[in-house]
DSSP file (Angstrom, degrees, kcal/mol; ACC not computed):
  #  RESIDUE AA STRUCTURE BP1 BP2  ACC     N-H-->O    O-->H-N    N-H-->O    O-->H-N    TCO  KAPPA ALPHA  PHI   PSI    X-CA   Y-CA   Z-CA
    1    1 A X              0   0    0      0, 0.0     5,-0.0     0, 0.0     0, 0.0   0.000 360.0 360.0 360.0 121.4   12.9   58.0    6.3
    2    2 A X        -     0   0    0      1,-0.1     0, 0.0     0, 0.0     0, 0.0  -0.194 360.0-104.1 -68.1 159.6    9.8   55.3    6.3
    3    3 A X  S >  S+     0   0    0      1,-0.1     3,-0.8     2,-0.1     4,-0.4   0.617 116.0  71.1 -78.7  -6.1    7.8   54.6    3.3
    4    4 A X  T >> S+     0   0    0      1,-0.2     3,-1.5     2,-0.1     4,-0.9   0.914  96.9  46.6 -50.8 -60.4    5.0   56.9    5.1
    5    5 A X  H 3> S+     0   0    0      1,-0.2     4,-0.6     2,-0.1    -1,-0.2   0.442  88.4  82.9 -91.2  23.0    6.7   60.1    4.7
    6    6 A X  H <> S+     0   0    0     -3,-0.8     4,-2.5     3,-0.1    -1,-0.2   0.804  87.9  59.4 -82.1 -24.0    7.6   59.6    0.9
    7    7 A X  H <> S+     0   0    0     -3,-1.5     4,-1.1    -4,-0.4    -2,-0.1   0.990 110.9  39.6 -56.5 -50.9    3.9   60.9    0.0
    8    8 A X  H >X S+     0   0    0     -4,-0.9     3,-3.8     1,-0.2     4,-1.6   0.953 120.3  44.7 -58.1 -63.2    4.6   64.5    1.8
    9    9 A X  H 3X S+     0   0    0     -4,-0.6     4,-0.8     1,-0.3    -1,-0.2   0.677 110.6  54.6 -43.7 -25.2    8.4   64.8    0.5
   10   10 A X  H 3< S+     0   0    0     -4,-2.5    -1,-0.3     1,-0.2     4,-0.2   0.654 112.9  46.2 -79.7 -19.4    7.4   63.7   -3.0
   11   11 A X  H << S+     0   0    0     -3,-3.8     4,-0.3    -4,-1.1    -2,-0.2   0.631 109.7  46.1 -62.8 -21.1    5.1   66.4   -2.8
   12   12 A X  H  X S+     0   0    0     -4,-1.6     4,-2.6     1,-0.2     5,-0.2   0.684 112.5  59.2 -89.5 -23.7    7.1   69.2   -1.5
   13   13 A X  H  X S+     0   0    0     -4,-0.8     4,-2.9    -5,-0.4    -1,-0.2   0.778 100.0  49.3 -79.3 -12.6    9.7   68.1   -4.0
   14   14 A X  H  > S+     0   0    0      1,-0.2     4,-1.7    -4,-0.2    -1,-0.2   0.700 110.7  55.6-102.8 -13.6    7.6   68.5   -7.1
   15   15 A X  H  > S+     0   0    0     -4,-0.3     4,-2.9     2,-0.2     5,-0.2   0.766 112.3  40.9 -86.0 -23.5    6.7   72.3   -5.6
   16   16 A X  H >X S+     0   0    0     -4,-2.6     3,-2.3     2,-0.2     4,-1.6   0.908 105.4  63.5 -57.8 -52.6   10.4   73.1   -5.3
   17   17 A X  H 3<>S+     0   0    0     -4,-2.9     5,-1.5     1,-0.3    -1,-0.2   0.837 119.5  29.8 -26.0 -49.1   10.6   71.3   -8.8
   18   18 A X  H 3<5S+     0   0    0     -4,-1.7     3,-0.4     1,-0.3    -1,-0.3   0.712 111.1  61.3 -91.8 -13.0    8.1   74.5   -9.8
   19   19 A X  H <<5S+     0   0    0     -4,-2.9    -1,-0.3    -3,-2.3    -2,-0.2   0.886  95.9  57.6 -84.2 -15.6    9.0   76.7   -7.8
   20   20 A X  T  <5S-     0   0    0     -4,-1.6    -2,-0.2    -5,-0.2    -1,-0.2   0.454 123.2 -98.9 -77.9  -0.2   12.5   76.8   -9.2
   21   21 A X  T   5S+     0   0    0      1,-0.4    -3,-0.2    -3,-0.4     2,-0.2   0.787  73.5 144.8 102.5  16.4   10.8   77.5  -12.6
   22   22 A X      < -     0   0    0     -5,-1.5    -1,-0.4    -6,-0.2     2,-0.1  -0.704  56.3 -91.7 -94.7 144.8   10.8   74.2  -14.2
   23   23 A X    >>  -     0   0    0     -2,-0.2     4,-1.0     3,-0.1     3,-0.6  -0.374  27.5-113.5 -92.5-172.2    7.9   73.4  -16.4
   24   24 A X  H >> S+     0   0    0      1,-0.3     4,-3.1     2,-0.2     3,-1.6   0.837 115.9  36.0 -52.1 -61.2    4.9   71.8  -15.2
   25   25 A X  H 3> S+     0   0    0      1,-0.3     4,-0.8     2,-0.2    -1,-0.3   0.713 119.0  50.5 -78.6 -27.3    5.4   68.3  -17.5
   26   26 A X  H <4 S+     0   0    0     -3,-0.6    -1,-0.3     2,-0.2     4,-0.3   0.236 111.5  56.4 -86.2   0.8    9.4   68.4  -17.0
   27   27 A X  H <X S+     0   0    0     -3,-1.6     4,-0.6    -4,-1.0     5,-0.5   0.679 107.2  41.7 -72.8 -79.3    8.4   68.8  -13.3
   28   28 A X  H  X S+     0   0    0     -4,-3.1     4,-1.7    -5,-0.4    -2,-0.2   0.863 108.4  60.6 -75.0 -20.8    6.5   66.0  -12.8
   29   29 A X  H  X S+     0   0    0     -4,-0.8     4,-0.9     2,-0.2     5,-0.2   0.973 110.9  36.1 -54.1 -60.8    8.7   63.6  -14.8
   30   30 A X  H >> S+     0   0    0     -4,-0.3     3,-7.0     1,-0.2     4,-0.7   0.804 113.0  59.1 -62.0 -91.1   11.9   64.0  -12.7
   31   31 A X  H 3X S+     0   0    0     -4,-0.6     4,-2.5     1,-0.5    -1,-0.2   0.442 109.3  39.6 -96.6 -50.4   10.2   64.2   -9.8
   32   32 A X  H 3X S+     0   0    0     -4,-1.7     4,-0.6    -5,-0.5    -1,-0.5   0.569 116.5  50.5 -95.7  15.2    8.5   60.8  -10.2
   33   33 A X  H <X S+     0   0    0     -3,-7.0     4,-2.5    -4,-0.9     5,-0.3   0.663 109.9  56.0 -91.0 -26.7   11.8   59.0  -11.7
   34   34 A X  H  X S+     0   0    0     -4,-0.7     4,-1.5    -5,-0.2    -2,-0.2   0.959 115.2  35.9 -49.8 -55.8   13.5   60.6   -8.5
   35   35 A X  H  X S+     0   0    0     -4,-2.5     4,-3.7     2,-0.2     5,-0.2   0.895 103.0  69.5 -56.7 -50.8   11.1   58.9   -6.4
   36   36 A X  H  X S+     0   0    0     -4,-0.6     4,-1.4     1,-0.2    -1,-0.2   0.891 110.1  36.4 -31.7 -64.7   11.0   56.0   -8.5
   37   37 A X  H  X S+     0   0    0     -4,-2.5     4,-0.9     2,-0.2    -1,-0.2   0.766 105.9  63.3 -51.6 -32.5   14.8   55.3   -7.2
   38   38 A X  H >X S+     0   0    0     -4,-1.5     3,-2.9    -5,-0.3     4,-1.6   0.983 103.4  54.5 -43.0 -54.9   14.2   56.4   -4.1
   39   39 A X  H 3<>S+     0   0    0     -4,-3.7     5,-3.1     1,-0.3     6,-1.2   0.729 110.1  40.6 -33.8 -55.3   11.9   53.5   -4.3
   40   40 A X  H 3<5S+     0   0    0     -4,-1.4    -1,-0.3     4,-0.2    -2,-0.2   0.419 106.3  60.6 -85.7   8.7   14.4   50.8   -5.3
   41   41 A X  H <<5S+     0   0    0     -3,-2.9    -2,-0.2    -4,-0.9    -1,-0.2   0.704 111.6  46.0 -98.0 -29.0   17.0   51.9   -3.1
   42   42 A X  T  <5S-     0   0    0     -4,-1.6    -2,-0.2    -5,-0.2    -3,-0.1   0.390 108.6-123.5-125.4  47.7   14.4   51.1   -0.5
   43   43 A X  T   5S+     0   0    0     -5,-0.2    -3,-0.2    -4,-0.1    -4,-0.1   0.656  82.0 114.4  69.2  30.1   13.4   48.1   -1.8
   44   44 A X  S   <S+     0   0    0     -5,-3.1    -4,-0.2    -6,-0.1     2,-0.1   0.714  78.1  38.4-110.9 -11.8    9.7   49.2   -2.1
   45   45 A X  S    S-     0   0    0     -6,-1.2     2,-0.2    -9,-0.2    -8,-0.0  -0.333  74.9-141.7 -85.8-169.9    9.6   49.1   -6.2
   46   46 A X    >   -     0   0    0     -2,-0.1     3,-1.2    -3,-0.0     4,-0.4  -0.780  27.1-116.3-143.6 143.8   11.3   46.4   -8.2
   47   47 A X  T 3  S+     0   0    0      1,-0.3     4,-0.4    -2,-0.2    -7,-0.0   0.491 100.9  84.1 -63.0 -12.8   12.9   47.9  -11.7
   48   48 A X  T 3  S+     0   0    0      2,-0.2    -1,-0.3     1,-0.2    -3,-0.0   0.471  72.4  70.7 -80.1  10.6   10.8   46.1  -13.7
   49   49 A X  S X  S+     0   0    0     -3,-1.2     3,-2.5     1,-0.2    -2,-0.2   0.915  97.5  51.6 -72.6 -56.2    8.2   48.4  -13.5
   50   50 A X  G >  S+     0   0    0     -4,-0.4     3,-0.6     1,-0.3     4,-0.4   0.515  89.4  69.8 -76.4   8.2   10.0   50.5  -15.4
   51   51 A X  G 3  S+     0   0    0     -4,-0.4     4,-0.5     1,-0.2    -1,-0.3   0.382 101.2  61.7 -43.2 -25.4   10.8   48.2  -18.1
   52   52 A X  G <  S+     0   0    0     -3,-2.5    -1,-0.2     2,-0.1    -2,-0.1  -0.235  77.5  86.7-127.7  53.2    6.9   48.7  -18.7
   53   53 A X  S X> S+     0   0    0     -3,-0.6     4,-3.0     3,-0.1     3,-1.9   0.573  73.6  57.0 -70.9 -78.8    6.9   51.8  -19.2
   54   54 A X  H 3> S+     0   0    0     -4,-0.4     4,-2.7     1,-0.2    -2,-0.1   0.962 116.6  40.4 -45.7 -45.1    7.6   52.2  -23.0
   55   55 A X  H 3> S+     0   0    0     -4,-0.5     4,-1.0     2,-0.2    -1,-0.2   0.636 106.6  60.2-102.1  17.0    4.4   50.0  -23.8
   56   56 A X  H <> S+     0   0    0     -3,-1.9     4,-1.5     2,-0.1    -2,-0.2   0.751 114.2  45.4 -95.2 -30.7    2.1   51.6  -21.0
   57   57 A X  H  X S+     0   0    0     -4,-3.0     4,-0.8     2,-0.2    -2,-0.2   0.892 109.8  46.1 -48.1 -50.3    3.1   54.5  -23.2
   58   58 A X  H >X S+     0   0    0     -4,-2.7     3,-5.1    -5,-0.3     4,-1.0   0.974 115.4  51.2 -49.2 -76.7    2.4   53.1  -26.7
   59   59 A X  H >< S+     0   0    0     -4,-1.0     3,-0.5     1,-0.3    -2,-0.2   0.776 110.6  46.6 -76.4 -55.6   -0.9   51.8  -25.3
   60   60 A X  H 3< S+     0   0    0     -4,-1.5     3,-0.5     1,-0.2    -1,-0.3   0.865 118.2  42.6 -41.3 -37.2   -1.7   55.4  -23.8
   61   61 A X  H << S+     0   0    0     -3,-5.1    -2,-0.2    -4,-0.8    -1,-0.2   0.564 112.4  52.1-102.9  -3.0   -0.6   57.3  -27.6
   62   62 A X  S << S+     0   0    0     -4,-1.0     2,-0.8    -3,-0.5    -1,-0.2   0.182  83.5 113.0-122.3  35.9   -2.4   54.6  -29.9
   63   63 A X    >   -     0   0    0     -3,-0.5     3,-0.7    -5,-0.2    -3,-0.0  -0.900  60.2-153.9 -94.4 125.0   -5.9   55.3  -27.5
   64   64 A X  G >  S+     0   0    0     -2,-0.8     3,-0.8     1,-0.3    -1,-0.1   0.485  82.2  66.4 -68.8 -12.4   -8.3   56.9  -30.2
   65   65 A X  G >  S+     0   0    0      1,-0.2     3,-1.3     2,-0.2     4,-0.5   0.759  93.1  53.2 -77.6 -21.3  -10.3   58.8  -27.6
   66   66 A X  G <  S+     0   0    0     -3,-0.7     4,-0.3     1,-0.3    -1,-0.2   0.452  83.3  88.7-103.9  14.0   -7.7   61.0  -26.5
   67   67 A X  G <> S+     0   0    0     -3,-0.8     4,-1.2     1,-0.2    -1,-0.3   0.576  88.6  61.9 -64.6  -4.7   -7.2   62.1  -30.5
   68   68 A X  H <>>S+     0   0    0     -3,-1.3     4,-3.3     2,-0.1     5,-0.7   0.965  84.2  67.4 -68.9 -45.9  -10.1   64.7  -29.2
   69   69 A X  H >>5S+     0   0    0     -4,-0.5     3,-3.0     1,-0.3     4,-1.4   0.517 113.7  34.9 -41.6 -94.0   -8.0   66.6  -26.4
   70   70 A X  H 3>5S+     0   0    0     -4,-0.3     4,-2.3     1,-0.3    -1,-0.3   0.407 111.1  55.0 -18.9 -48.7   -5.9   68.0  -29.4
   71   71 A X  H 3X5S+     0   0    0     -4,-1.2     4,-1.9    -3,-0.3    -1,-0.3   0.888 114.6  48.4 -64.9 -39.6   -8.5   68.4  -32.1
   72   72 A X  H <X5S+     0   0    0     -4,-3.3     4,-1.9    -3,-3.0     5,-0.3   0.936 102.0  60.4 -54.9 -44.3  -10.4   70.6  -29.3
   73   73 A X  H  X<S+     0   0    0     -4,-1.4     4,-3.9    -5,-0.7     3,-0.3   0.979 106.1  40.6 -68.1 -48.9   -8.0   72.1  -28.8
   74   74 A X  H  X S+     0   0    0     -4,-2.3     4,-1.7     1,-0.3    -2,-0.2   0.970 107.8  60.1 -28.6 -89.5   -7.5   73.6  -32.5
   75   75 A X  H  X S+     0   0    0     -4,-1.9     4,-1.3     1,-0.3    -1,-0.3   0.798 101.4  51.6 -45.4 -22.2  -10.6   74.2  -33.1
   76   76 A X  H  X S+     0   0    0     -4,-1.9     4,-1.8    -5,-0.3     5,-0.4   0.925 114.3  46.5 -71.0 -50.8  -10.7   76.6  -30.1
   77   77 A X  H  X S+     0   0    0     -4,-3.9     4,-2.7    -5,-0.3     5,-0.3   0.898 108.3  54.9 -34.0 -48.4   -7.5   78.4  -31.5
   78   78 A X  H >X>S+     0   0    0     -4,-1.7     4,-2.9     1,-0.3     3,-2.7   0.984 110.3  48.8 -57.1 -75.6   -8.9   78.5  -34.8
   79   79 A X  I 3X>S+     0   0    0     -4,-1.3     4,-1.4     1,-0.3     5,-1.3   0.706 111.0  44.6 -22.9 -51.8  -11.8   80.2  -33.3
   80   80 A X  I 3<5S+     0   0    0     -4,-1.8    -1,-0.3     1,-0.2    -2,-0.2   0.703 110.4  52.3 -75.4 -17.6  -10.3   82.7  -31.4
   81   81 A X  I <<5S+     0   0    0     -3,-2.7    -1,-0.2    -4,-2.7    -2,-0.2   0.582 111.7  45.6-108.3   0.0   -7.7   83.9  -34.0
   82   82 A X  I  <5S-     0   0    0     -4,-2.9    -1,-0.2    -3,-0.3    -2,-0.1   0.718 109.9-121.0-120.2   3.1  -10.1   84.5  -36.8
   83   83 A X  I  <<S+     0   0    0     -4,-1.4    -3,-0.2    -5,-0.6    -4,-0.1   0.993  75.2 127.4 105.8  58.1  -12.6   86.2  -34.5
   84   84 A X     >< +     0   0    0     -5,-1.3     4,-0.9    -6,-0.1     5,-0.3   0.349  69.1  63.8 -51.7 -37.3  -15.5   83.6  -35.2
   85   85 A X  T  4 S+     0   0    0     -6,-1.0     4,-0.4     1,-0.3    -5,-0.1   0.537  99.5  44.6 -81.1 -18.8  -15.8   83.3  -31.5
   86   86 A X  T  > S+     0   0    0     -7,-0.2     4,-1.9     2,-0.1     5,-0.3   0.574 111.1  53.1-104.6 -16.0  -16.8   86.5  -30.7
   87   87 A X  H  > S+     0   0    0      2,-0.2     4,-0.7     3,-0.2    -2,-0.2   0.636 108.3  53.0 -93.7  -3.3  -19.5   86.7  -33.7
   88   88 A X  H  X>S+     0   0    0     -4,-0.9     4,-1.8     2,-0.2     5,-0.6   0.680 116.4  45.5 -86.2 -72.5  -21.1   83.3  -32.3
   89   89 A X  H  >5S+     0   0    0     -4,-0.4     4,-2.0    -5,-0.3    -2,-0.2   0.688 112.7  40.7 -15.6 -63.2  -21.0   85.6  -29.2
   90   90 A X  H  X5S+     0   0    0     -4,-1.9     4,-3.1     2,-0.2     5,-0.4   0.942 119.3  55.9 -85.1 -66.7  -22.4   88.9  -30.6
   91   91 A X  H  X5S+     0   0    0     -4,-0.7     4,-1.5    -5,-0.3    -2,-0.2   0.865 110.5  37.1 -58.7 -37.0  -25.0   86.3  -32.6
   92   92 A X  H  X5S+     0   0    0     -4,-1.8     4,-4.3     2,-0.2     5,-0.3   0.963 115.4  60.6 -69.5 -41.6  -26.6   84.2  -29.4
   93   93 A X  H >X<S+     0   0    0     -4,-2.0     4,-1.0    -5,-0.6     3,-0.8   0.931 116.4  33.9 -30.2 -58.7  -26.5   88.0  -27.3
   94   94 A X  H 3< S+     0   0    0     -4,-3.1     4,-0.4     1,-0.2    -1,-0.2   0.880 115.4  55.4 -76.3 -29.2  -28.8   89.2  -30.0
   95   95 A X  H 3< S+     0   0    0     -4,-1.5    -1,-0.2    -5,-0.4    -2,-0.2   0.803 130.5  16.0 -64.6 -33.1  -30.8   85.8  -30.7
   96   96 A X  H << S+     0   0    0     -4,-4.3     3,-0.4    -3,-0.8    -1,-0.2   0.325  87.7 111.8-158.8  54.7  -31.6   85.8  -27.1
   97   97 A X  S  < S+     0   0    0     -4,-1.0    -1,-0.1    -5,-0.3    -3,-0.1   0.773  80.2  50.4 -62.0 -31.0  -31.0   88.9  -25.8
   98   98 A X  S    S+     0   0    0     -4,-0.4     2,-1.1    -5,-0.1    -1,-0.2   0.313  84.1 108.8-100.2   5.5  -34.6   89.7  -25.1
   99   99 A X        -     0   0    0     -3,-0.4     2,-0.0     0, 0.0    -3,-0.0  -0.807  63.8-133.3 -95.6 114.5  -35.5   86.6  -23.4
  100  100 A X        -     0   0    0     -2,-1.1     2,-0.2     1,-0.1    -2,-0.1  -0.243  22.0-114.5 -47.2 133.5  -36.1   86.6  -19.6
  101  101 A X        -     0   0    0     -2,-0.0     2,-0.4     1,-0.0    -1,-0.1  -0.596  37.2-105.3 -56.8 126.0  -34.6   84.1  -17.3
  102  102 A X        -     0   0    0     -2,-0.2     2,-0.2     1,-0.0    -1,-0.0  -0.693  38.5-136.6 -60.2 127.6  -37.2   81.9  -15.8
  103  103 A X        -     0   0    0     -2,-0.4     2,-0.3     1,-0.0    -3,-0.0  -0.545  24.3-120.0 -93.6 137.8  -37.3   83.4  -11.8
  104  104 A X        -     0   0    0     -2,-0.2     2,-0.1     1,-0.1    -1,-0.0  -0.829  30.6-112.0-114.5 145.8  -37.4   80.4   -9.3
  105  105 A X              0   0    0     -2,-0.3    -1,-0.1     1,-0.1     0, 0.0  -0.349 360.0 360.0 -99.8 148.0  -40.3   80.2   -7.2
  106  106 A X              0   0    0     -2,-0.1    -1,-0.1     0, 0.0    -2,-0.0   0.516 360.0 360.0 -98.8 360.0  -40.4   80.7   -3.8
């Protein structure tokens, strides 16, 4: 096997990975430390990438932008489970139910 054909097989591996019912994040982990070794066994990594690992991680969990994904994500829950989300619904229907769509001109 060439380093060419690691792109398809690392792909086909990560659909078995899911097709055998593994999830999606425990999927993609093995699948690229499996590779990873492939990698150093044929001498196309060096293991001291993964040694920088742990602070390409820190550096990833102490970026302050990605405190949103979570907080969005709440706030949708929250919406939906105390039914606010359907009474913002129900309120723009009525606010601007009776307004036409502008028709584009021909």
């Amino acid at each position: 096997m060439t380093h060419q054909d690691l792109a398809p097989v690392m792909f086909f591996a990560l659909a078995l990975f899911l097709l055998l019912g593994f999830p999606v994040a425990f999927a993609l982990a093995a699948n690229g430390m499996l590779f990873a070794f492939i990698g150093f066994e044929m001498g196309l990594l060096q293991p001291a990438l993964l040694q920088a690992l742990p602070q390409r991680l820190f550096g990833i969990m102490t970026n302050q932008l990605l405190l949103a994904i979570p907080f969005f994500t709440f706030m949708g829950l929250m919406l939906e489970r105390t039914g606010m989300a359907e009474d913002l619904l129900d309120t723009v229907g009525q606010l601007f139910g009776p307004v036409r769509a502008a028709s584009p001109t021909q």
